[in-house]
MIBA-234136 format. One record per residue: residue in one letter; x, y, z of N, C-alpha, C in turn. Coordinates in steps of 0.2 Angstrom, whole numbers, plus 2048, in hexadecimal, padded with zeros to 3 digits. Example, Ala and Ser with C-alpha at 12.3 -4.5 7.8 and 13.67 -1.06 7.14 Angstrom:
A8427E482783E7EA8278427F0827;S8407F58238447FB824840800827;
END
This chain:
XA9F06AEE4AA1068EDDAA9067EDD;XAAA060EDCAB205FED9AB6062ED4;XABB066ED4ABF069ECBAC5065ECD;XAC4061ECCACB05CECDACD05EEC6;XAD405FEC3AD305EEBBAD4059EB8;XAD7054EBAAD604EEB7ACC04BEB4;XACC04EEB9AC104CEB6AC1052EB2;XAC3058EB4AC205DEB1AC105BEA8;XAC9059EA8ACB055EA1AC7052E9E;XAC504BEA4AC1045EA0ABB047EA1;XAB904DEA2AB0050EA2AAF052E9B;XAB5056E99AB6058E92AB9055E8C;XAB904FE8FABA049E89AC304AE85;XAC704DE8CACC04EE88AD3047E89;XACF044E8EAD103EE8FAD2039E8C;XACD039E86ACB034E81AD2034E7C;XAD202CE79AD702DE75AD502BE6F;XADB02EE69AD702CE60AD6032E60;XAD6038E61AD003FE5EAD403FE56;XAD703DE53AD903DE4DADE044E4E;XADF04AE53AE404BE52AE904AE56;XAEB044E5AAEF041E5BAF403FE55;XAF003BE50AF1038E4AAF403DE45;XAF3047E45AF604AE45AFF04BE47;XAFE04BE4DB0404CE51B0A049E4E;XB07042E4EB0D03BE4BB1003AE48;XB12040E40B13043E3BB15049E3B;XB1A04AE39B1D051E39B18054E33;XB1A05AE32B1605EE2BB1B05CE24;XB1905BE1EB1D059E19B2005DE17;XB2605DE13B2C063E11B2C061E09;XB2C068E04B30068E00B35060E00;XB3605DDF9B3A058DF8B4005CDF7;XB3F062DF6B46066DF4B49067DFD;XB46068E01B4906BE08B49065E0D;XB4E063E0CB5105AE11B56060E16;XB5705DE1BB5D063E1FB64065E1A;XB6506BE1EB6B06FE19B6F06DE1A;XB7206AE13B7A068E16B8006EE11;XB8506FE12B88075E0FB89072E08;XB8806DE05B8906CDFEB8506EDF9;XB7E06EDFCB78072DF8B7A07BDF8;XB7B07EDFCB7F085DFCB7B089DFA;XB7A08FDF8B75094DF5B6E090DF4;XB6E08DDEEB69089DEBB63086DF0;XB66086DF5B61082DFCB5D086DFE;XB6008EE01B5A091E03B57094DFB;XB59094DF4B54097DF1B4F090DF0;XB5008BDF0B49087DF1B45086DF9;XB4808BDFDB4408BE03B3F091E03;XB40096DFEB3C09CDFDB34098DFA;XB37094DF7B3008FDF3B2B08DDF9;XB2E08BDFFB2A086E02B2408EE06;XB28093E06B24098E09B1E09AE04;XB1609CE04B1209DDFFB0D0A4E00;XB150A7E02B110B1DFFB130B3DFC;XB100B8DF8B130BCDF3B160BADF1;XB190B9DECB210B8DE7B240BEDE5;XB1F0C1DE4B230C9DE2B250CCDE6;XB250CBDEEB250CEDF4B2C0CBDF6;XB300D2DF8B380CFDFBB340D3E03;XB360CCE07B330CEE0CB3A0CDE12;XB390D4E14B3F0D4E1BB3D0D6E20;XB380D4E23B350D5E29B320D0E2C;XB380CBE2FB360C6E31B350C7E3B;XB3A0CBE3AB3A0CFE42B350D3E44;XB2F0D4E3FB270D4E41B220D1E42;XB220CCE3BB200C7E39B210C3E33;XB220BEE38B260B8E32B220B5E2F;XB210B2E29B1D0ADE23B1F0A7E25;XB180A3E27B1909DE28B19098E22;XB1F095E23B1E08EE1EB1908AE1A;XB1508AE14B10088E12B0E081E18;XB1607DE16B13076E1CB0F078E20;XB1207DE26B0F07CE2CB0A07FE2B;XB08085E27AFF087E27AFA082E26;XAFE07EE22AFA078E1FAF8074E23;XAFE072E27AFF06EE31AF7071E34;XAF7078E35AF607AE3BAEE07AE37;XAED07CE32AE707CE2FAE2075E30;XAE5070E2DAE5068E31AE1066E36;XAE606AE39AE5067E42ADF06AE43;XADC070E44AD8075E45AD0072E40;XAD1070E3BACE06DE39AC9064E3C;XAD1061E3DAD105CE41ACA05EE48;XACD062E4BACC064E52AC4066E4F;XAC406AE4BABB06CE48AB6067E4B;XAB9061E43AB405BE42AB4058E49;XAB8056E4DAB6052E52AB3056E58;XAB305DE58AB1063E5FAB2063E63;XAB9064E63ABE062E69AC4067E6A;XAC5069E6FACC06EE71AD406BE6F;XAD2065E6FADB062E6EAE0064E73;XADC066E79AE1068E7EAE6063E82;XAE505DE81AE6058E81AEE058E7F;XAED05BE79AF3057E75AF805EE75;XAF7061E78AFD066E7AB03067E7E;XAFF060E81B04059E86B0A056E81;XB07055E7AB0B050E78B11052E74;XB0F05CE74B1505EE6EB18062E76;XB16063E7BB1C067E7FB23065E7E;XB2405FE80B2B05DE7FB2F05FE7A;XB2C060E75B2F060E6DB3106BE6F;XB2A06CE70B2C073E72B34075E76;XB34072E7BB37072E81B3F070E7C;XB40069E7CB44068E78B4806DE71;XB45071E70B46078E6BB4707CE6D;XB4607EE75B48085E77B4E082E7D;XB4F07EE7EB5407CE81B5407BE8A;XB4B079E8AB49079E91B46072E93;XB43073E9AB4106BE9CB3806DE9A;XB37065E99B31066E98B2A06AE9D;XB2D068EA2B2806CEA5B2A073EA7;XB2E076EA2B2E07FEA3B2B081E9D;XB2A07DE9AB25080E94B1E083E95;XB1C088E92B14089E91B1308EE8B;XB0D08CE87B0C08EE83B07094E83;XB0A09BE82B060A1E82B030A3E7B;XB000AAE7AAFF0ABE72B050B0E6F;XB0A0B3E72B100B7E6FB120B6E74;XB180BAE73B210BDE77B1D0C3E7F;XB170C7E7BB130CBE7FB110C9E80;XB0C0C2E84B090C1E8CB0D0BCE8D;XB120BAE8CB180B7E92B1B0BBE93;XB1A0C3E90B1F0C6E95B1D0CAE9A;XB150CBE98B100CEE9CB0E0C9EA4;XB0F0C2EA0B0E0BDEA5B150C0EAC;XB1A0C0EAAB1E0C1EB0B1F0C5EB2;XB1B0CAEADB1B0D2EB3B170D1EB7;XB110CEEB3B0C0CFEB9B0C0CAEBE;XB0E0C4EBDB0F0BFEC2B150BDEC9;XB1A0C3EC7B1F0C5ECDB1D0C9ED4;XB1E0C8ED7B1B0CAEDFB200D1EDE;XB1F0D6EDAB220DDEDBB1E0E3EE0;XB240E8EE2B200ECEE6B210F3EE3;XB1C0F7EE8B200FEEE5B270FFEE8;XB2B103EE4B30104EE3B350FEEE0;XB330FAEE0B380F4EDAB390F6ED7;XB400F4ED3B410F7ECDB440F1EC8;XB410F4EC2B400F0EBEB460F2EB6;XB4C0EFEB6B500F2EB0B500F0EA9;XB4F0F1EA4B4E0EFE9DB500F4E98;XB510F2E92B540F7E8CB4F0FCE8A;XB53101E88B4C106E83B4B105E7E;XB4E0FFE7CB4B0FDE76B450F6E74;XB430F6E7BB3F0F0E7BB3A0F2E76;XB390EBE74B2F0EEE71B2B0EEE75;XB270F1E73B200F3E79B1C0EBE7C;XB1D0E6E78B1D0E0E7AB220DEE81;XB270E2E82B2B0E0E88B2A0E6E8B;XB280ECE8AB290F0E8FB220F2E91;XB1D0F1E8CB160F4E91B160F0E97;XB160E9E99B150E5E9DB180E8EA6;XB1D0EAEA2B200EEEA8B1E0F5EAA;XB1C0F8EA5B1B0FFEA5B130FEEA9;XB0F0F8EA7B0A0F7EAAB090F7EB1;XB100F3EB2B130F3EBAB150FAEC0;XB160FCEBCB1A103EBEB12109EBE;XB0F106EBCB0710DEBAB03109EC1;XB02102EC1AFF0FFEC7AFF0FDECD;XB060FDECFB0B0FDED4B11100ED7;XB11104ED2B18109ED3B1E106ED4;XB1E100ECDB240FDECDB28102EC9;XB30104ECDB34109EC6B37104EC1;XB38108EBCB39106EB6B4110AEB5;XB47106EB6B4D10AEB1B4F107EAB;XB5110BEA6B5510AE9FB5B108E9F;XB5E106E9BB63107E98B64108E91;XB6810CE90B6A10AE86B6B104E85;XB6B0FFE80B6E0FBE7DB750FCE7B;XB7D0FAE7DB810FBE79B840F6E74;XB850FBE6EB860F8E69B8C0F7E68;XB900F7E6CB990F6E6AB9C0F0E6E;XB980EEE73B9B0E8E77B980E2E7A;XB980DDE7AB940D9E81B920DBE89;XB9A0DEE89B9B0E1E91B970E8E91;XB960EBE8DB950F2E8DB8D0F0E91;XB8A0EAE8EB810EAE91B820E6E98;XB870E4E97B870E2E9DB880E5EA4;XB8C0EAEA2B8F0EFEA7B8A0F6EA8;XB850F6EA1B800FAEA3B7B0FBEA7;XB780F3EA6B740EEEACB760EEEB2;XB7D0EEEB4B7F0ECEB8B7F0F3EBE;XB820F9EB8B7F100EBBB7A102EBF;XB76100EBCB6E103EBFB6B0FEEC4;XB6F0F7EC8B6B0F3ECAB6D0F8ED2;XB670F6ED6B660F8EDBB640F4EE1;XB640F4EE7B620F0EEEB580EFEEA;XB550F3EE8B4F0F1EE4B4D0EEEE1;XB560EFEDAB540EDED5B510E1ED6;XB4C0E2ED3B470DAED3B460D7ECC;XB470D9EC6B470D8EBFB4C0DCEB9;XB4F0D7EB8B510DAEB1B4F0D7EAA;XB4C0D8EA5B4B0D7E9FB4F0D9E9A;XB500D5E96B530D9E8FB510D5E89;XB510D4E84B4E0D3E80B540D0E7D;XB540CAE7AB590C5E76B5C0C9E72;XB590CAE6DB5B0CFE66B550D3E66;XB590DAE68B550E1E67B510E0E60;XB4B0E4E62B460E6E5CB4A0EBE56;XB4A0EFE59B4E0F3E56B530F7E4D;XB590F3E52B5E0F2E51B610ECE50;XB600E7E54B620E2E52B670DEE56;XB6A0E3E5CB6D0E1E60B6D0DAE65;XB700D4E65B720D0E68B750CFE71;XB700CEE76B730CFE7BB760CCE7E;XB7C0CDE84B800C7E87B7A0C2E8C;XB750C0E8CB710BDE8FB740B8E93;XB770B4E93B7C0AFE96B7F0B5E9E;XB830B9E9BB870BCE9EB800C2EA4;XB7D0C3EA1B790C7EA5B740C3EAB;XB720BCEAAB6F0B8EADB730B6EB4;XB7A0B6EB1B800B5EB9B7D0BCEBC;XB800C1EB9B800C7EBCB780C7EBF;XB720C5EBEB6E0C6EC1B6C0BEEC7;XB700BAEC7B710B5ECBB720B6ED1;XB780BBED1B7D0BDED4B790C1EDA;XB740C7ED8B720CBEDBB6A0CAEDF;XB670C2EDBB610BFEDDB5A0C4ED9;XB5D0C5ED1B570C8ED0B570C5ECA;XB4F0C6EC8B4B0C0EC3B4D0C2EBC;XB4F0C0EB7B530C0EB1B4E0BDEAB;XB4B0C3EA9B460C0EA3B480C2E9D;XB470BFE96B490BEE8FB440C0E8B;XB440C7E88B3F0C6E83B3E0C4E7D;XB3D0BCE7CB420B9E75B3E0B9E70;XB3B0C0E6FB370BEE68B3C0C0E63;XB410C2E63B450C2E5DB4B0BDE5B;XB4A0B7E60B500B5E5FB4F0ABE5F;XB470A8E61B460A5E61B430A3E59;XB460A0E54B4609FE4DB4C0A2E4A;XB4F0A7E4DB550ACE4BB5A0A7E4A;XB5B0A6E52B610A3E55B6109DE58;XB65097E59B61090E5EB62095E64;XB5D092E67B5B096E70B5C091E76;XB5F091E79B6108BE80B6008EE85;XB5A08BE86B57090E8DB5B090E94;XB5D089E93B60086E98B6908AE9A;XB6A08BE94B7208CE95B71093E94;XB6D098E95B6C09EE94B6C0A1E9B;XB6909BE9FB6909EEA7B640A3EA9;XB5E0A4EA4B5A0A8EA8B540A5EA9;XB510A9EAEB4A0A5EB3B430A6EAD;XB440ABEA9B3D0AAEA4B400ABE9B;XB3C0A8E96B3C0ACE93B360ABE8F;XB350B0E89B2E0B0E85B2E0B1E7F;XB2D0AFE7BB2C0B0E74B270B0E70;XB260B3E6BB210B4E65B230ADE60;XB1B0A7E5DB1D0A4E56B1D0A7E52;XB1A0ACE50B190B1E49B210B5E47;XB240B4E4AB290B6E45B2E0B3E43;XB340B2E46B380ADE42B390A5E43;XB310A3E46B3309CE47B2D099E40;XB2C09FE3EB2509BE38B20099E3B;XB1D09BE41B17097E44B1209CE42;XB0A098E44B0609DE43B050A3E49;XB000A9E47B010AEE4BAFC0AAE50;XAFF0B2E58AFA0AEE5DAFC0A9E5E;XB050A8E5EB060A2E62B0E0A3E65;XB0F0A0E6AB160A2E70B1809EE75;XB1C09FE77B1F09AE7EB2209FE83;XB2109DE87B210A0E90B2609AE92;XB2C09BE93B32097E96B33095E9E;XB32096EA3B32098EABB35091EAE;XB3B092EB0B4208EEB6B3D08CEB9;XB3C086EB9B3B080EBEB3A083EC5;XB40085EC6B41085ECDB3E08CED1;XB3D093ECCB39097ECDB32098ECA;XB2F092EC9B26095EC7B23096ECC;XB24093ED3B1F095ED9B2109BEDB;XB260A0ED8B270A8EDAB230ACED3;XB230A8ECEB1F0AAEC7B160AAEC7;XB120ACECBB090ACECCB090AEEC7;XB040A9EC2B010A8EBBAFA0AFEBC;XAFC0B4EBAAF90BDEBAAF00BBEB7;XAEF0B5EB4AE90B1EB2AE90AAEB1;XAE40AAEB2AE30A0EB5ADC09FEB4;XADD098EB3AD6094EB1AD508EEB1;XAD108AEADAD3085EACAD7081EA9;XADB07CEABAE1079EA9AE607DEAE;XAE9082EB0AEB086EB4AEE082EBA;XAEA080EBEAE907BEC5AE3079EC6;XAE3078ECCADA074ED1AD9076ED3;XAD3075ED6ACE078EDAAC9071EDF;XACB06FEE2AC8068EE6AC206AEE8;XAC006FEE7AB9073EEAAB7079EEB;XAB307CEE9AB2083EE9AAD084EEF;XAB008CEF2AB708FEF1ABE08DEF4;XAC208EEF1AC6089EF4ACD08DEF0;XAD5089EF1AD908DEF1ADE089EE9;XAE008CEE5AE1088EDEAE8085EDE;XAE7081EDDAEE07CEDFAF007BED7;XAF707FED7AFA081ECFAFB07CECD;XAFB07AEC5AFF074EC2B06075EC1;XB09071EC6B1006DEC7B1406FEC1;XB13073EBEB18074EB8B1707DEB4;XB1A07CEAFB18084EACB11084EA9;XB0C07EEA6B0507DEA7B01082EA9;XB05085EAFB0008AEB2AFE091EAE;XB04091EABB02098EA7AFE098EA2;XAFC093EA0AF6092E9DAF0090E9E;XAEA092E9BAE3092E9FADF091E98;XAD808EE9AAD108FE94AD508CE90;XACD08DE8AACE08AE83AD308FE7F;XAD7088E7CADA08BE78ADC089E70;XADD08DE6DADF08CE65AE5086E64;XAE3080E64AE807CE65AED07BE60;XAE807BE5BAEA07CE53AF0080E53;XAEF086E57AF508CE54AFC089E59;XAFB086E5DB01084E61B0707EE60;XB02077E5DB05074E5BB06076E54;XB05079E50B0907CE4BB0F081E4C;XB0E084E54B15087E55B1A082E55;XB1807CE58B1D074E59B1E074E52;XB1A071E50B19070E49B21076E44;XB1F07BE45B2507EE42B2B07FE45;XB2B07BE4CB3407CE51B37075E4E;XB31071E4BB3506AE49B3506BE41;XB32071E3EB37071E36B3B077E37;XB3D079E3AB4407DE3AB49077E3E;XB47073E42B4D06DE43B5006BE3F;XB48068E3AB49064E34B4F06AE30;XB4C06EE2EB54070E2AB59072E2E;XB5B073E31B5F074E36B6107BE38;XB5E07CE42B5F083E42B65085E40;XB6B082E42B71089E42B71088E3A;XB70085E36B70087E2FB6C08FE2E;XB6408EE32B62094E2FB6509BE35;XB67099E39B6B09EE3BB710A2E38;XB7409CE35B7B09FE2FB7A09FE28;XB760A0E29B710A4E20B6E0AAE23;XB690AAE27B680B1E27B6E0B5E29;XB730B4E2FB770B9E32B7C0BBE2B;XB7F0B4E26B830B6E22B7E0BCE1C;XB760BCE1DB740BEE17B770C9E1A;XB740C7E21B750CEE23B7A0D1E23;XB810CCE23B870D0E22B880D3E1A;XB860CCE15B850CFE0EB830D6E0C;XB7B0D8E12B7A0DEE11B7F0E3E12;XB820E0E1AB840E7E1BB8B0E9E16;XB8D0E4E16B930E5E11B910E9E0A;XB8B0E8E06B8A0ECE03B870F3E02;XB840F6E0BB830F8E0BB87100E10;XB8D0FCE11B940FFE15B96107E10;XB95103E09B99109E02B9310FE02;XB8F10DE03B88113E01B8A11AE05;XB8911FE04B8C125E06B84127E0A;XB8612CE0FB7F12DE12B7D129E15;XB7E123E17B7A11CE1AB7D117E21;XB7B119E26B7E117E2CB7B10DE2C;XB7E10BE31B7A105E31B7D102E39;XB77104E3CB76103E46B780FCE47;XB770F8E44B750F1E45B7D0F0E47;XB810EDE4FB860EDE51B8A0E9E4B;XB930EBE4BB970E9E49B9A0E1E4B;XB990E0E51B9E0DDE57B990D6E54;XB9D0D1E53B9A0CBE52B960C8E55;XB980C8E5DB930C7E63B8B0CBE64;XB8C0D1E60B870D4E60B820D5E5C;XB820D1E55B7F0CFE51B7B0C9E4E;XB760CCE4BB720C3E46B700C3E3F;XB6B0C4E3FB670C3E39B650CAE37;XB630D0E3AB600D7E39B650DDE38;XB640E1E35B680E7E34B630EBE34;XB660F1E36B5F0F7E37B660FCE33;XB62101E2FB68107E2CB6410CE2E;XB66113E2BB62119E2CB6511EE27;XB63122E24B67127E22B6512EE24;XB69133E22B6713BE23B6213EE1E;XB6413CE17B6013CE12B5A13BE11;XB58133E13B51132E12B4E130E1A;XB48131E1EB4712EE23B44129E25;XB44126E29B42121E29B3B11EE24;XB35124E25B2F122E20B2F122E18;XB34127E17B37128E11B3B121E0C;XB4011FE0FB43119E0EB3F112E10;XB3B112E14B3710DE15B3110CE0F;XB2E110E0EB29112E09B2C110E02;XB34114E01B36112DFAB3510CDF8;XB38108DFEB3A102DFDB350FDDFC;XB2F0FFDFFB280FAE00B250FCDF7;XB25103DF6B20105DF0B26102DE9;XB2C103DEAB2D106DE2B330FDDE2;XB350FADE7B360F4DE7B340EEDE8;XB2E0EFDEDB2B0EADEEB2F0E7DF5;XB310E8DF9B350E5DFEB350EAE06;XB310E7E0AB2D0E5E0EB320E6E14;XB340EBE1AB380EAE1DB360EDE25;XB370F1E2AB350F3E2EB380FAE31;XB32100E31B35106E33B36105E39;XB3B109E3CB3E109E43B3D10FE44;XB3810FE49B38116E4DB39119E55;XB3A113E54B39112E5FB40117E60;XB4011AE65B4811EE68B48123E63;XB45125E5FB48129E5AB4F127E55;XB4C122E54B5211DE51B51120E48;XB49121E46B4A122E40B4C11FE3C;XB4D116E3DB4F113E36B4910FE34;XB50107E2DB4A105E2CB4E0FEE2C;XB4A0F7E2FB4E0F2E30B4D0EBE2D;XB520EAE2CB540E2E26B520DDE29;XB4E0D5E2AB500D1E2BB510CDE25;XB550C7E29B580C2E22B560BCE27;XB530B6E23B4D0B3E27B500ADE21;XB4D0A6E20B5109FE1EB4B0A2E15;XB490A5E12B440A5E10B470ABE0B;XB4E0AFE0FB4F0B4E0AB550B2E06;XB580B6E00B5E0B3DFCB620B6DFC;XB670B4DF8B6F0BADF9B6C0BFDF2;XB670BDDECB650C1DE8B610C8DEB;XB5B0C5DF0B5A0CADF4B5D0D0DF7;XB620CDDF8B660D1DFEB6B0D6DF9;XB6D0D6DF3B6D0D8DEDB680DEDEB;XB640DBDEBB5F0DFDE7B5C0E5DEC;XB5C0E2DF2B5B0E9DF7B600EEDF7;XB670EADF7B6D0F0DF7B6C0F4DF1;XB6B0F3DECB6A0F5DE7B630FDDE8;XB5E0F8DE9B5A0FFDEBB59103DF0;XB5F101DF5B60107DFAB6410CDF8;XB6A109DF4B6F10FDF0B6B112DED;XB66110DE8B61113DE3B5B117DE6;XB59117DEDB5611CDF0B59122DF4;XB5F122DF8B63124DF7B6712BDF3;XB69127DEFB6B12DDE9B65131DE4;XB6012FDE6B59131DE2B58138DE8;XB56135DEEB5613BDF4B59142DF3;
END
């Protein structure tokens, strides 16, 4: 029996053209008439008509986007659409996954063929753990403050291989400090370092540029865990200089959940073994026989899949264009300084989130002695209505802010106000 995939394809009818959600794709999703791209003379007024285009809650001040971000009414509406579309005619749409890659690619600042579409930031990052040719005793270096999205994968590695695992702190007072951390702990071993864009956390921004040299330099693989910074921040995969990265659509990019990109350099996928595979994957000329990978990042992708939810992550990488990313970048980052300025006078009240320009974005994480982190998280959920994230990982204890294109400088306001007022209540 032949698995050529081309037949494969045209067996399953994905060769055919017209499925109507073609006729999907050819249309961006429609936008508010109030939200044309940002220009600086609309000011304030632009994002408080861009809170409109989002359709939860209205009583809810929501700062947890660095959880879970709120997708734009358009794109639910896109993505709902499509899946729809795909219902009626009973069809995977796997076809037309082909025809938003570029658009993806083009947004994360890569060639079209390092793209692949995952369901989060966790299994591209699982993908590269598990698809690296490691042994025992390899060593594997990343922050203590990954999320368990970036560190189980590893930790996995180390339980079924006796891959070692070292830490570092994250430091918060310089570029060079993480860089020279990293640089401590590598070893004749050391095979992988990982760091995560923008720490869970805290909020920390990494030299990622500078540390991609520094792992160039010593021939070891340099992976990005960008679920915080891909919607945050524009991301240029390419001028970042690292061999992978991964991201979640559910937080700051407004896509639906269960949807994600696996980034993997050109020139290292055949060192990168796809840790599952199927079809679409590669070929199989005949069974049994040996699988001849698809020529591209493709491979990390297998089976049916939710196509709906993917081309809505497209679908949302082309309405943050439309308004323009470094716009949403310098709205949330200014909103967080807002905070913290406000936040700087309150007595009792540290604020972790680095000072150093370089080392900050959109998130602020505080803590105080006073109240602990459940305590001051709780207040703020029950008796404000505003939606935020406990920190507890490392014994951090705190509780942490995002500022996302959706929040306002009244918000940012109104929180300062009820963290003084819990606080002094304590």
């Amino acid at each position: 029996m032949t698995l050529n995939r081309k037949a494969f394809l045209k067996r399953c009818g994905l060769g055919l053209a017209g499925l109507g959600a073609s006729k999907l794709l050819a249309a961006p999703a429609s936008l508010p008439e109030s939200l044309r791209p940002y220009s600086v003379a609309a000011g304030d007024d632009y994002w408080s008509a861009m809170r409109a285009a989002y359709d939860f809650d209205p009583g809810l001040h929501y700062f947890n986007t660095g959880g879970l971000g709120p997708s734009p009414a358009a794109i639910k509406s896109f993505t709902a659409q499509v899946a729809e579309e795909l219902q009626w005619h009973v069809e995977t749409g796997h076809g037309r996954i082909h025809d938003v890659r570029g658009d993806a690619a083009r947004f994360l600042g890569a060639a079209e063929d390092e793209v692949s579409f995952v369901r989060n930031a966790t299994e591209g990052n699982g993908i590269v753990a598990g698809g690296l040719d490691l042994q025992r005793g390899d060593e594997v270096i990343f922050e203590s403050h990954a999320h368990p999205g970036g560190s189980f994968p590893w930790l996995l590695q180390a339980q079924q291989k006796g891959v070692a695992v070292r830490l570092f702190e994250p430091d918060p007072t310089s570029p060079e400090g993480n860089l020279q951390r990293i640089e401590a702990l590598m070893t004749r071993r050391t095979r992988v370092v990982q760091v995560s864009h923008i720490t869970a956390p805290t909020g920390i921004v990494m030299p990622v540029a500078s540390i991609a040299k520094l792992c160039e330099a010593h021939g070891v693989w340099f992976h990005i865990d960008g679920a915080q910074s891909a919607g945050m921040i524009p991301v240029d995969f390419a001028a970042m200089g690292c061999d992978s990265y991964a991201t979640s659509g559910h937080k700051w990019l407004g896509g639906p959940r269960e949807s994600g990109m696996l980034v993997v350099r050109r020139a290292r996928q055949d060192e990168l073994v796809p840790p599952l595979v199927g079809a679409y994957s590669g070929e199989v000329e005949n069974l049994p026989g040996s699988i001849e990978f698809t020529p591209n990042a493709g491979r990390y992708e297998y089976g049916t899949r939710d196509v709906a939810r993917e081309l809505g992550l497209v679908e949302a990488m082309r309405w943050q264009t439309h308004i323009g990313r470094d716009a949403i970048a310098r709205h949330g980052r200014e909103l967080a300084e807002r905070l913290r300025a406000g936040l700087t006078p309150i007595p009792d009240l540290e604020i972790l989130t680095p000072t150093h320009a370089d080392l900050r974005a959109s998130m602020l994480t505080i803590r105080s002695e006073r109240l602990g982190y459940r305590e001051l998280f709780g207040a703020l959920w029950s008796r404000h209505r505003m939606r935020c994230r406990p920190v507890s990982e490392q014994g951090l204890d705190a509780v942490r802010v995002s500022c996302h294109a959706f929040n306002t400088i009244e918000e940012i306001d109104a929180l300062i106000a009820a963290v003084e007022q819990e606080l002094r209540a304590a």
